[in-house]
MARNU-249901 format. One record per residue (C-alpha): residue number from 1; chain; z negated, x negated, y negated. Coordinates in pm, 1 decimal. Layout:
! residues N
+-----+---+----------+----------+----------+
!   k ! c !       c3 !       c1 !       c2 !
+-----+---+----------+----------+----------+
! NUM ! A !        Z !        X !        Y !
...
+-----+---+----------+----------+----------+
! end
This chain:
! residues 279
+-----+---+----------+----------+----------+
!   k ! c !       c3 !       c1 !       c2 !
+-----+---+----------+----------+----------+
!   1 ! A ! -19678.1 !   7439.7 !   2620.7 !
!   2 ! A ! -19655.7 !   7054.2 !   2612.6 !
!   3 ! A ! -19442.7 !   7082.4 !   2968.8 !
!   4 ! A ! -19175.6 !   7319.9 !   2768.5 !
!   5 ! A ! -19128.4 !   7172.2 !   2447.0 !
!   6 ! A ! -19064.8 !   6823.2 !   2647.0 !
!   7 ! A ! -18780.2 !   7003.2 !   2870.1 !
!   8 ! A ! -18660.1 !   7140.3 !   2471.4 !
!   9 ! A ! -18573.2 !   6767.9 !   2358.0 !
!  10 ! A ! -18252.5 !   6618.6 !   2431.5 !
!  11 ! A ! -18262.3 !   6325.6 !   2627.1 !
!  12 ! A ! -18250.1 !   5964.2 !   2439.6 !
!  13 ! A ! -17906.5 !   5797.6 !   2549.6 !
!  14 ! A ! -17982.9 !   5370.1 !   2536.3 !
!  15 ! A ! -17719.4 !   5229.7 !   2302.2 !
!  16 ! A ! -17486.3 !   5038.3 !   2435.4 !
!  17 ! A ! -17482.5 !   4625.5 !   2439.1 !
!  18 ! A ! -17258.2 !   4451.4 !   2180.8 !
!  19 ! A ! -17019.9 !   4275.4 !   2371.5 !
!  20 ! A ! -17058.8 !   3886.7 !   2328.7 !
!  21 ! A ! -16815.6 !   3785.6 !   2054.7 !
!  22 ! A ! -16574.6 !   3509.8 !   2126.7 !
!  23 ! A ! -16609.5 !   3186.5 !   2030.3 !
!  24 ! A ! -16386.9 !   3070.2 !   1753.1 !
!  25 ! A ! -16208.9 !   2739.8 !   1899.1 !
!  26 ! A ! -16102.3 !   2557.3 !   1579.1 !
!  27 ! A ! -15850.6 !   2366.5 !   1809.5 !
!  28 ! A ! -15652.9 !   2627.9 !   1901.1 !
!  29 ! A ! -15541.7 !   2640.4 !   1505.7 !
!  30 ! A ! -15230.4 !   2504.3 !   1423.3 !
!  31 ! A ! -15252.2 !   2161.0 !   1296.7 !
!  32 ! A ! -15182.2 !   2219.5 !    967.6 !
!  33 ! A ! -15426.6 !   2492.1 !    934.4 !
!  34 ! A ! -15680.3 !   2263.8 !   1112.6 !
!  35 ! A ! -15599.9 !   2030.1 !    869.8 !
!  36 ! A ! -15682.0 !   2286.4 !    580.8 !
!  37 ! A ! -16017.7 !   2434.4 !    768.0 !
!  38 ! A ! -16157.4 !   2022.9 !    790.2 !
!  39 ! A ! -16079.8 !   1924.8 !    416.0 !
!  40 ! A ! -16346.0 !   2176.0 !    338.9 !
!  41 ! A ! -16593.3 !   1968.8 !    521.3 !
!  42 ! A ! -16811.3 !   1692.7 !    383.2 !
!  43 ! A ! -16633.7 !   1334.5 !    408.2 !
!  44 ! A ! -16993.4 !   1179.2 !    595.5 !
!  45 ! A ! -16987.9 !   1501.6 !    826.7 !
!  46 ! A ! -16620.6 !   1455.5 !    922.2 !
!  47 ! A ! -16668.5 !   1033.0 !    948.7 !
!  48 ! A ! -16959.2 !   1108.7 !   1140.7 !
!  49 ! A ! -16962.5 !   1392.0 !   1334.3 !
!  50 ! A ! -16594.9 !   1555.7 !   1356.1 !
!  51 ! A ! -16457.3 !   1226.5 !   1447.3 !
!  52 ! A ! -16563.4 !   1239.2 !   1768.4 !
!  53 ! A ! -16507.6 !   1596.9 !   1889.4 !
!  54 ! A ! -16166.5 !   1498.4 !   2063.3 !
!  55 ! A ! -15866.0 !   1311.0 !   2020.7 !
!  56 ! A ! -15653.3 !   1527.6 !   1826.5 !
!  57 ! A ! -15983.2 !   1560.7 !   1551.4 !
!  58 ! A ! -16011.6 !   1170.1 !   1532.9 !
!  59 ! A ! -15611.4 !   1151.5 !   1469.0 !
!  60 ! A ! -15643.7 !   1396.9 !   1194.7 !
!  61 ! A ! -15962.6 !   1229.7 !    999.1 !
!  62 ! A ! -15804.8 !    911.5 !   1047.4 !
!  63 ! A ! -15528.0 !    968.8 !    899.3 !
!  64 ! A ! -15411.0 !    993.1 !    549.5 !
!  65 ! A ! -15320.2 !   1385.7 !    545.6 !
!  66 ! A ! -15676.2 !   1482.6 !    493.4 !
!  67 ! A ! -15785.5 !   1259.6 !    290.3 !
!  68 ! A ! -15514.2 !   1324.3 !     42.0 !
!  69 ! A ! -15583.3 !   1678.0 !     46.4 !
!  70 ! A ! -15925.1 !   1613.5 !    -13.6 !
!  71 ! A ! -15881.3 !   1384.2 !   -283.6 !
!  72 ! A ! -15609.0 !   1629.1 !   -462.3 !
!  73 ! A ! -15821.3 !   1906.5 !   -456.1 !
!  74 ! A ! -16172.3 !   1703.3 !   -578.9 !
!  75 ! A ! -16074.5 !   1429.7 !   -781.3 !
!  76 ! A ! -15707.4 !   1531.4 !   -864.8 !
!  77 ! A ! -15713.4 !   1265.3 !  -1139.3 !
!  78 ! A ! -15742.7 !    982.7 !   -913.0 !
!  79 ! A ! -15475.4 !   1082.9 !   -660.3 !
!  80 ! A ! -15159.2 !    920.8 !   -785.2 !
!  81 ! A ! -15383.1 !    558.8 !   -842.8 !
!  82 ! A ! -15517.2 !    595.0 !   -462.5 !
!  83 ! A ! -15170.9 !    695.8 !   -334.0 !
!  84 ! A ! -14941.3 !    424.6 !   -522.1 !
!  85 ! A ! -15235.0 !    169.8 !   -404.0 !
!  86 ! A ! -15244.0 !    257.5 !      1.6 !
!  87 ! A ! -15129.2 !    -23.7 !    231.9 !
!  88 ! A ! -14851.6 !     73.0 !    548.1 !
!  89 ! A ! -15066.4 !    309.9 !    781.3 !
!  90 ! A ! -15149.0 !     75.7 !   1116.7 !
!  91 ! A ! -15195.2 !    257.9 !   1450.7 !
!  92 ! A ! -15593.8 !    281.5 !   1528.7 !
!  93 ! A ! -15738.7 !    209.1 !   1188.0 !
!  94 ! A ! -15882.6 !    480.3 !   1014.3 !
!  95 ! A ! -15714.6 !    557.2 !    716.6 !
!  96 ! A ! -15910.5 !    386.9 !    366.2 !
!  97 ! A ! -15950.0 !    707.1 !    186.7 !
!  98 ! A ! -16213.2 !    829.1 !    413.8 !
!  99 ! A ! -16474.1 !    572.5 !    295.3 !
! 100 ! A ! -16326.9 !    636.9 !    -65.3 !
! 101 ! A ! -16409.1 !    987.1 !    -54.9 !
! 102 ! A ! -16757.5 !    966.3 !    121.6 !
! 103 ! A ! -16866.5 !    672.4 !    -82.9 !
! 104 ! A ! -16691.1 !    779.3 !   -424.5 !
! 105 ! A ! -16737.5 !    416.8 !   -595.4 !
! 106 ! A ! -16532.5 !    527.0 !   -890.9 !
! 107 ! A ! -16777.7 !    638.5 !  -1197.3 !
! 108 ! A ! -17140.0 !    622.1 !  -1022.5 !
! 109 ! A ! -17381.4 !    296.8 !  -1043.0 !
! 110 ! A ! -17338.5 !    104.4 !   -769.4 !
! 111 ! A ! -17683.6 !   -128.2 !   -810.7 !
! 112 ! A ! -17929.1 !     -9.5 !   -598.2 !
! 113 ! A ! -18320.6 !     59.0 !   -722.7 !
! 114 ! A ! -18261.3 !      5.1 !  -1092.3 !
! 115 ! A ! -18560.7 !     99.8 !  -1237.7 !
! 116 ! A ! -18798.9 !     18.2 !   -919.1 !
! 117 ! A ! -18860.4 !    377.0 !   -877.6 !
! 118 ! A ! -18846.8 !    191.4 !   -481.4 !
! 119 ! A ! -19034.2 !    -65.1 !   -607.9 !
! 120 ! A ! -18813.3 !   -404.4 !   -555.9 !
! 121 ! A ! -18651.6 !   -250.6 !   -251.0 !
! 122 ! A ! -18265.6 !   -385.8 !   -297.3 !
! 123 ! A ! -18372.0 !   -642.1 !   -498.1 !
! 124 ! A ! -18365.6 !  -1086.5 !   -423.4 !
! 125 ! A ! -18652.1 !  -1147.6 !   -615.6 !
! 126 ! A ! -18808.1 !  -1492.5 !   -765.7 !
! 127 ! A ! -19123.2 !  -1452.9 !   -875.9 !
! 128 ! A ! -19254.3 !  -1678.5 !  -1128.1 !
! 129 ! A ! -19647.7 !  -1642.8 !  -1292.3 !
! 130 ! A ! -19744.9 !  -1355.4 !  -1163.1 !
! 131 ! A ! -19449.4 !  -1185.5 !  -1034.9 !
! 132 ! A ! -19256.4 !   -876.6 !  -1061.4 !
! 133 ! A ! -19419.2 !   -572.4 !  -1105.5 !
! 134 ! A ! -19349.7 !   -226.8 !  -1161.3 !
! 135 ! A ! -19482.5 !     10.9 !  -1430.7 !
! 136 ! A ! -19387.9 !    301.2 !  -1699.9 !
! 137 ! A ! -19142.3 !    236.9 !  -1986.0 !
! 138 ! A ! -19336.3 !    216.8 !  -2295.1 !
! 139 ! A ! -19006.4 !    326.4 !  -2457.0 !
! 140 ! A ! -18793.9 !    610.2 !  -2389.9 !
! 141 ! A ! -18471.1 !    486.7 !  -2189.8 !
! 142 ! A ! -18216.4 !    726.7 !  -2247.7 !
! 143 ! A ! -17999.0 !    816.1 !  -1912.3 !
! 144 ! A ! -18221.9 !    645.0 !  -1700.6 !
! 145 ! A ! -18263.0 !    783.2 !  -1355.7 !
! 146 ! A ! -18640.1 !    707.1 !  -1373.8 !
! 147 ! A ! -18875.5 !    612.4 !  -1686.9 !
! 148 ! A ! -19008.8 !    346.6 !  -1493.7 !
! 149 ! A ! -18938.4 !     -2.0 !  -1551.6 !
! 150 ! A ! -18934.9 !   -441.2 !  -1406.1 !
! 151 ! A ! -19227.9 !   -630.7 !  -1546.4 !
! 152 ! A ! -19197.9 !  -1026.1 !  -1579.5 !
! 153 ! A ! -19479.9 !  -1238.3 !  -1608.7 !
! 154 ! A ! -19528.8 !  -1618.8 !  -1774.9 !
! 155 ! A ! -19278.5 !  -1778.0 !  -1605.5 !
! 156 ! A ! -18943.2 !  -1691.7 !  -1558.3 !
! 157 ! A ! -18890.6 !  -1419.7 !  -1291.1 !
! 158 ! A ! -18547.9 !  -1355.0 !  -1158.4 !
! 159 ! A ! -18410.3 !  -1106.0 !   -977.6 !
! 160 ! A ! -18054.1 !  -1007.1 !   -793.0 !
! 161 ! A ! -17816.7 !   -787.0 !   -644.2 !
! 162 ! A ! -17446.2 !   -839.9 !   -483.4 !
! 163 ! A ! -17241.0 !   -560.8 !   -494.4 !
! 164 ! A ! -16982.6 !   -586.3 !   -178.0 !
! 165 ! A ! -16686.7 !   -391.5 !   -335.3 !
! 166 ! A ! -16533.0 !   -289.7 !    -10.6 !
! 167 ! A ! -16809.0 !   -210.5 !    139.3 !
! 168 ! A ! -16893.6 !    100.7 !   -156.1 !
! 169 ! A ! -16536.0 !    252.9 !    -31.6 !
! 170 ! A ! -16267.2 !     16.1 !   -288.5 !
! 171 ! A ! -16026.5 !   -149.1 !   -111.1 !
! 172 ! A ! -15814.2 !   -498.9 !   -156.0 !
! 173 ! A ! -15481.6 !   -323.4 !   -318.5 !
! 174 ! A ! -15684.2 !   -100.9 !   -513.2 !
! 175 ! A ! -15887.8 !   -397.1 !   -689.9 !
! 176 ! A ! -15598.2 !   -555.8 !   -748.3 !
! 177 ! A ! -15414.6 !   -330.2 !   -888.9 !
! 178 ! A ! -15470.2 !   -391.2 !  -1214.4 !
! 179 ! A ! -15608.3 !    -36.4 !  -1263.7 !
! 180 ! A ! -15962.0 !   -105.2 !  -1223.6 !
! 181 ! A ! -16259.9 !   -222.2 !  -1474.4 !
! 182 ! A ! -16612.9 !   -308.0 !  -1401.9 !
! 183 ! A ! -16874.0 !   -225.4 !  -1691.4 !
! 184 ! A ! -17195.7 !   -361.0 !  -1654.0 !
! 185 ! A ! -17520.2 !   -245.8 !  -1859.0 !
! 186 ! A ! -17851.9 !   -354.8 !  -1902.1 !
! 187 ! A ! -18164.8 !   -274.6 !  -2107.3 !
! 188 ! A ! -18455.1 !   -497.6 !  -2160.8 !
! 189 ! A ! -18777.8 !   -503.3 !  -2392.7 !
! 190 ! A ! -19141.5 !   -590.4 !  -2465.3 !
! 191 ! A ! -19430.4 !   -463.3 !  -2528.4 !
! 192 ! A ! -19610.1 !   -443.1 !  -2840.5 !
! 193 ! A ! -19843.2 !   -721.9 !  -2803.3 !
! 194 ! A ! -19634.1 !  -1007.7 !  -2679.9 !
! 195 ! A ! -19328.2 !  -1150.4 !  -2724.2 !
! 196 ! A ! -19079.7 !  -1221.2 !  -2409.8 !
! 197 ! A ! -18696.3 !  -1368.4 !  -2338.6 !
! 198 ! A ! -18471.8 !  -1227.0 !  -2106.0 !
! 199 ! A ! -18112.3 !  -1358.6 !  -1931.6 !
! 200 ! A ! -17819.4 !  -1185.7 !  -1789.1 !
! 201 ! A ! -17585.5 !  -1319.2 !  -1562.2 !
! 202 ! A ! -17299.1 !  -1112.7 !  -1405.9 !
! 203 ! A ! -17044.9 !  -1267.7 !  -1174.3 !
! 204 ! A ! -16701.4 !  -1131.8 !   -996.7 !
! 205 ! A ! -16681.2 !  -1312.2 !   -687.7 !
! 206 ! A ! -16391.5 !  -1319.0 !   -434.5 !
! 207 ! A ! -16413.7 !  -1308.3 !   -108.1 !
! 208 ! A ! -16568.8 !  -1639.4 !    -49.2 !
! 209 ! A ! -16782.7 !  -1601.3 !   -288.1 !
! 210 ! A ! -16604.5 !  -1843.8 !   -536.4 !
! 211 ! A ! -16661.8 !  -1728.6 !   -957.9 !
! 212 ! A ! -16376.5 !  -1566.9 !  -1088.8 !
! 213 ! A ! -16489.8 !  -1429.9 !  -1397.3 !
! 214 ! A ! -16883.7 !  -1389.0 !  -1525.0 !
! 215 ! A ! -17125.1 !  -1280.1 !  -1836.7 !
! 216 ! A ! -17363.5 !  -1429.7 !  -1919.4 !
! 217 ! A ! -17604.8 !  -1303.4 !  -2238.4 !
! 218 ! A ! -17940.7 !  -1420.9 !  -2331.9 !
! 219 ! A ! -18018.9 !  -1270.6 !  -2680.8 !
! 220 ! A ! -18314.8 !  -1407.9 !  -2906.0 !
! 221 ! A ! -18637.5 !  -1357.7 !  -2771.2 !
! 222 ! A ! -18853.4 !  -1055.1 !  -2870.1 !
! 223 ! A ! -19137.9 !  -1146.8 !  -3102.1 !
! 224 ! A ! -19489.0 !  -1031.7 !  -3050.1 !
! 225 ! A ! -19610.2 !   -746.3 !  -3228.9 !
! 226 ! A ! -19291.1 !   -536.5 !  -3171.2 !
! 227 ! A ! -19339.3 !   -195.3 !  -3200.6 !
! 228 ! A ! -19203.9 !   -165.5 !  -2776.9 !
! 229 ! A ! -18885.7 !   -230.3 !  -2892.8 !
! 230 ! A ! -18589.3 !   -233.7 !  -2652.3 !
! 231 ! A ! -18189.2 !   -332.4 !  -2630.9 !
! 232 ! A ! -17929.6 !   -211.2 !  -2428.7 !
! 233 ! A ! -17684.8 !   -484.3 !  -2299.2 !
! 234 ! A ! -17333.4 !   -434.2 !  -2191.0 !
! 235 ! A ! -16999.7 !   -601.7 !  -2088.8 !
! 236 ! A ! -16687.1 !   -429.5 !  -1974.9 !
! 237 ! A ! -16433.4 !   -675.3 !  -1760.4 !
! 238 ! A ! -16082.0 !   -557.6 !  -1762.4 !
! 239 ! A ! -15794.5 !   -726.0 !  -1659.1 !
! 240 ! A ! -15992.3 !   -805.0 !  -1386.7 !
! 241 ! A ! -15830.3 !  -1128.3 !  -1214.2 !
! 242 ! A ! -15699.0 !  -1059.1 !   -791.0 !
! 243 ! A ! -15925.3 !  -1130.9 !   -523.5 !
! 244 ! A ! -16250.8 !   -992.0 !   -631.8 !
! 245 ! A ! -16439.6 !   -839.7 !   -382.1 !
! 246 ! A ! -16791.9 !   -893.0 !   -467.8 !
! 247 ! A ! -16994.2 !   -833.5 !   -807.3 !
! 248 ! A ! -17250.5 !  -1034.4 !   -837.1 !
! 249 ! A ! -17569.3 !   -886.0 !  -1095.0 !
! 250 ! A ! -17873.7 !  -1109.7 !  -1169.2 !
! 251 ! A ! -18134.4 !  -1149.0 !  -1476.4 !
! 252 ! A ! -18438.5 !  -1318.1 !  -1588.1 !
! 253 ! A ! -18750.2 !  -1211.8 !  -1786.5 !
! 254 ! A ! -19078.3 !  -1416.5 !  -1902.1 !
! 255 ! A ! -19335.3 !  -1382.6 !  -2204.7 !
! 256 ! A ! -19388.5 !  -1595.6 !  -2475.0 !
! 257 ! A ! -19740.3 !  -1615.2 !  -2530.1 !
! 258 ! A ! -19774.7 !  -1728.6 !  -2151.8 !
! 259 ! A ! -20060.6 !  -1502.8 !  -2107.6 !
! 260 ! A ! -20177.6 !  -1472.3 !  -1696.0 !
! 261 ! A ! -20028.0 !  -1085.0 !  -1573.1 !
! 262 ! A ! -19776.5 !   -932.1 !  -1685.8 !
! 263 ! A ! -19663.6 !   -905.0 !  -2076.1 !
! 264 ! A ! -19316.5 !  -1048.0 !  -2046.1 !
! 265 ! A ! -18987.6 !   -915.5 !  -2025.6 !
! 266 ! A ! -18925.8 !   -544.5 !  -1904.8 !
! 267 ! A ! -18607.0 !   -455.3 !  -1731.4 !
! 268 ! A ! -18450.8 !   -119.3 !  -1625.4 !
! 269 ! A ! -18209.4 !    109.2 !  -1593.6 !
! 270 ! A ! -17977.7 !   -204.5 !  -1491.3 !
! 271 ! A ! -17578.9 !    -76.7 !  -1402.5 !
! 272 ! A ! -17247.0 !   -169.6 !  -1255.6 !
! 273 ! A ! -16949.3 !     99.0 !  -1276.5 !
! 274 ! A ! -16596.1 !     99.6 !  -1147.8 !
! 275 ! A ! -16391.8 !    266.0 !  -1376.6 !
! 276 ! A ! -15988.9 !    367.5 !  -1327.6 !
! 277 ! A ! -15780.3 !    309.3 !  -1580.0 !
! 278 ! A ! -15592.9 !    628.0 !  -1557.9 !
! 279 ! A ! -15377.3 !    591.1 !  -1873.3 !
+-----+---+----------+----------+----------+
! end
C-alpha cells in the first residue's frame, strides 16, 4: 500500500532561483537627478563619506548646487541671507554651505558642556578654594538641557570658553553682513545657606584675537539665607562691528561667608546663539 500511494503523488518541482537583481549605479543618473537623489542625504554623510566615492561625487558636494537645494528645502528662510552672502566660487575649495548645513550654527547654543552634565569637559577652568564642582540645581532651571549645575567655592573660580565662529559653519561675509546677532545668556544662584557673587564677561574677538565689542555684568551679590534663589543673565549684540570671528564667554563665582567646600556661586545652563536677522 505505502509503494502505491507514493507512485499516486505528483512529483515536487524545486522552485526556481530569483535571478540576482542588478545593482542600482547612482552614477549612471543624470546629473541633475544625482543631484536631487544626494540632497536627501545627511550633510556629515555626504562631507564624509560621498565625497570620496569618485570625482564627479566630490564636484557635486563641493559645489554650491547641492547645498542650495538643501538649504531651500530645510531652512528655506535662511536661503536668500546665505545666497546674497556667498563669496566668487574658487576651483578646488569646497563650497561654504556644506559646513553651514552640517554644523547649522544659526539658532542652537554653541557653548559646549553648559551645565557640566560632562563634568568641566570644554571648559578653561581656574580653580580658586576648593574648585569647581559639579552637582544638582537646587532650583528648577527652565530650558536647561540638564538640571545639573557649576559650583564655586571661597575664592573666586573662573571658568571659559572661545567660540571659533568659522569653525561652527559661519563664514567671513556672512558675519559681516550686518545680518547677524549674538545673544548670550546666563543663569547663576546660591544656595540657601550662604551668600555668593558672580561675574560675566563676554567678548567678540576678531581674528587676532583683538576686543571688538564685550559685556560685562556682575550684579549684587546673593545674601545668605536665600530661599535658592536664581537670575537669568542676558545680552543681545547687534550691529555687530566687521571682523569678528571669535566669541569669547567667561564668568566667575565665589561665596561670601568663605566657608572651606563649596557654597558659592552656582552656574548653568550658560548660552551663546547666532541669530539672522531675517527682516
Amino acid at each position: 500500500m505505502g509503494a502505491s500511494a507514493s507512485r499516486g503523488r505528483p512529483a515536487r518541482v524545486p522552485a526556481p532561483e530569483p535571478e540576482p537583481e542588478e545593482a542600482l549605479d547612482l552614477s549612471q543618473l543624470p546629473p541633475e537627478l544625482l543631484l536631487v537623489v544626494l540632497s536627501h542625504v545627511p550633510p556629515r554623510t555626504l562631507l564624509g563619506c560621498c565625497r570620496r566615492v569618485c570625482r564627479g561625487w566630490r564636484a557635486l558636494v563641493d559645489g554650491q548646487a547641492l547645498w542650495l537645494l538643501i538649504l531651500a528645502r530645510d531652512h528655506g528662510s535662511l536661503l536668500p541671507l546665505a545666497r546674497s552672502c556667498l563669496p566668487p566660487t574658487r576651483d578646488g575649495r569646497p563650497c561654504l554651505l556644506g559646513r553651514f548645513c552640517e554644523r547649522r550654527p544659526i539658532g542652537r547654543n554653541l557653548i559646549r558642556n553648559p551645565c557640566g552634565q560632562e563634568g568641566l569637559r570644554k571648559w578653561m577652568v581656574q580653580h580658586g578654594g576648593d574648585g569647581w564642582v559639579v552637582e544638582v540645581n537646587r532650583s528648577t532651571v527652565p530650558g536647561a538641557p540638564s538640571q545639573t549645575c557649576f559650583v564655586s567655592s571661597f575664592s573666586w573660580c573662573r571658568k571659559k570658553q572661545v567660540l571659533d565662529l568659522e569653525e561652527e559653519g559661519l563664514w567671513p561675509e556672512l558675519l559681516d553682513s550686518g545680518k547677524i546677532e549674538i545673544c548670550v545668556s546666563d543663569w547663576w544662584g546660591a544656595r540657601h545657606d550662604s551668600g555668593c557673587m558672580y561675574r560675566l564677561l563676554v567678548q567678540l574677538l576678531d581674528a587676532n584675537q583683538t576686543v571688538l565689542d564685550k559685556f560685562s555684568a556682575m550684579p549684587v551679590p546673593i545674601q545668605q539665607w536665600n530661599n535658592n534663589v536664581c537670575f537669568q543673565v542676558t545680552h543681545v549684540f547687534s550691529n555687530i562691528k566687521m571682523g569678528v570671528r571669535f566669541v569669547s564667554f567667561e564668568h566667575w563665582g565665589q561665596d561670601t561667608q568663605f566657608w572651606a567646600g563649596h557654597y558659592g556661586a552656582r552656574v548653568t545652563n550658560s548660552s551663546v546663539v547666532v541669530r539672522a536677522q531675517l527682516s
